[in-house]
N, C-alpha and C positions, 0 to 999 in steps of 0.2 A: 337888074343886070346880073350877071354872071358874073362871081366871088373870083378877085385876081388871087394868083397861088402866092406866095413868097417867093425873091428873090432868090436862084437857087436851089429852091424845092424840085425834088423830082418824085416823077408819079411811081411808088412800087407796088410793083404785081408781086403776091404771094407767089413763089417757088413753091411745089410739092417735093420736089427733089432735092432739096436744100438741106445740108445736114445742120442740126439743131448745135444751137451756139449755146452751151452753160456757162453759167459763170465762172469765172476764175478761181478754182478749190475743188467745183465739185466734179462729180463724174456724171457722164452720161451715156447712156443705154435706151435704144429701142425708145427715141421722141422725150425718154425722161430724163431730169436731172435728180441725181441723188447729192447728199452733203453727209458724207461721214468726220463728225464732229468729235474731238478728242477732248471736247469740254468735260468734267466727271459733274455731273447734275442728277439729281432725280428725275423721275417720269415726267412729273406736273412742268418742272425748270424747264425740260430738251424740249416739249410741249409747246411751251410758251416760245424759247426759242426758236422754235421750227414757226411758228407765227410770225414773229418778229422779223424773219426771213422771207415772208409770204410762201410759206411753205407749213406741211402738216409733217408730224412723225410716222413712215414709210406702212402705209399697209401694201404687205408683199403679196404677189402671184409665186408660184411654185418655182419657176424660169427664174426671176427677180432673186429669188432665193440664192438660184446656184447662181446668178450674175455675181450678187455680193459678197458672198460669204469668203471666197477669196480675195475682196479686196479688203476684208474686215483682221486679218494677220493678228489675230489672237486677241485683238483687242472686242470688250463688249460692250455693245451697241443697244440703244434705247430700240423697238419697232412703236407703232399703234396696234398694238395690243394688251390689252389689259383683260385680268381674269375677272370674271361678272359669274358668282355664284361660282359653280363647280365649272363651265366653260370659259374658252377663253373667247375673247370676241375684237376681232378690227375696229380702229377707230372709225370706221365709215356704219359699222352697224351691224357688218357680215360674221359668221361665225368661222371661228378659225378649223379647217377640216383635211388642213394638210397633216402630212406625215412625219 
């Protein structure tokens, strides 16, 4: 037999048009949600906290860059970036090759 829904339940269709709902704090841009954290921690710490939030430390595009950086008002902000040898390199694996 065919599975009854719950009392109540309704069927939702994904919207493509639908503008992305962040959580409460952070900001969002272009389908992302960013979290600028005024916690003072190190690398490894904001790392772990960006986990803990089911989120990683921002590897940026060039665009992302200029989204943020004015909402960042002098305060400094952890990225996933970290120096590996003489380069620097994204937490995802890519190397850094902006400007």
């Amino acid at each position: 037999g065919a599975a009854a829904s719950a009392p109540g339940a309704e069927r939702v269709t994904p919207d493509t048009s639908c503008l992305l709902a962040c959580p409460h704090g952070w900001v969002g841009h272009r389908g992302i949600c960013y979290f600028l954290s005024r916690d003072q921690l190190s690398w490894d710490q904001a790392q772990a906290r960006c986990s803990e939030l089911g989120a990683s430390l921002a590897v940026l595009k060039d665009w992302e860059m200029e989204f943020l950086f004015p909402h960042s008002a002098k305060v400094d902000y952890w990225l996933g970036l970290r120096r590996r040898g003489r380069e620097l390199q994204w937490g995802d694996g890519s190397s850094f090759n902006s400007s």
